[in-house]
N, C-alpha and C positions, 0 to 999 in steps of 0.2 A: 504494500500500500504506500500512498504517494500522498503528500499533503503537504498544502499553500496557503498562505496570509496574503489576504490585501489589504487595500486600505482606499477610502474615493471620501468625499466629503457631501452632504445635501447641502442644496440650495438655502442659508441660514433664513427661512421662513417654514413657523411652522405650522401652516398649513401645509405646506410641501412636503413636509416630513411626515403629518398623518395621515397624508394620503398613501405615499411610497410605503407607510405600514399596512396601510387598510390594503393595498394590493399583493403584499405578502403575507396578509392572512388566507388571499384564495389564487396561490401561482397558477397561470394557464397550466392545463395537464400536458400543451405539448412544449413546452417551459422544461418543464420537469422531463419530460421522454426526450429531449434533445440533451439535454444534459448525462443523464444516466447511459444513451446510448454512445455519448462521450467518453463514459470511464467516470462521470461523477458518481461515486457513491454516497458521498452525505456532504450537505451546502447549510452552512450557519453564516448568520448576518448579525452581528451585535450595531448595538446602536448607542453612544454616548452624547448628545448635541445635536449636531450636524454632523459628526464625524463616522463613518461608517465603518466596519470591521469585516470582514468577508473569510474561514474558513471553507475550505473544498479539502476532502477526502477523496483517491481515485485511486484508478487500477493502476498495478506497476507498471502498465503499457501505456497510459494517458501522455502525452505529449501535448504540454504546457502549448509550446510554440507554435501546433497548429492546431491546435482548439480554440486557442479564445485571441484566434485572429481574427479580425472584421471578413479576412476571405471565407472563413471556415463558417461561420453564420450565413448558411445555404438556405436554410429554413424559413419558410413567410413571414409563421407565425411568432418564431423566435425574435427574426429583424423586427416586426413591428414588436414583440416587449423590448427590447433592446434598445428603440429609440423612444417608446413612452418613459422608461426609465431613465435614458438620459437625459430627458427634460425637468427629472429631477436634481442631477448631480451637477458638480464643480469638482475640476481634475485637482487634488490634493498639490500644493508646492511642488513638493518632493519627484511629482510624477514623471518619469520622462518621454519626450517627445511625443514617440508613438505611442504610450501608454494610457489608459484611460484608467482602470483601476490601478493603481499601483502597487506593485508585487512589494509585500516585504521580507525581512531577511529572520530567518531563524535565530535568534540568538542563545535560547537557554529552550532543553526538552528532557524531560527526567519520566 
């Protein structure tokens, strides 16, 4: 098993933030089936402020690099959640160029 940290920020309006909750109280189920047929096995999202938290669990075979490229989002349904939710965020400082979530770096795992 394979596992990743990101990091993206919400739009600091919170209306925007309970809505971006209230739509991850019911993900589209081909949301979910495009992901799983990815190699995601388990997706958590913490939330402090605006700042968002993103783990992903996956198969040893997932390949970071061509899943969660904008090429690799082949799916309709997937691209339109993909850009309703970016109407939620702002790319974090830290993020680079091509990035839109920002991968973070493992520091400590016990």
């Amino acid at each position: 098993m394979k596992y990743f940290g990101f990091t993206i920020d919400l739009k600091d309006d919170p209306q925007a933030v309970e809505q971006y909750k209230a739509y991850h109280r019911a993900v589209w189920p081909e949301v979910l089936e495009h992901a799983r047929s990815s190699g995601v096995l388990k997706t958590r999202i913490f939330l402090l402020g605006h700042r968002l938290f993103l783990y992903i669990e996956t198969t040893d075979e997932f390949d970071l690099s061509h899943t969660l490229t904008p090429q690799s989002n082949d799916h309709p349904r997937r691209q339109e959640w993909d850009a309703l939710m970016r109407g939620f965020m702002e790319k974090v400082p830290e993020a680079r160029v091509e990035e839109w979530w920002a991968q973070m770096e493992l520091v400590h795992e016990s």
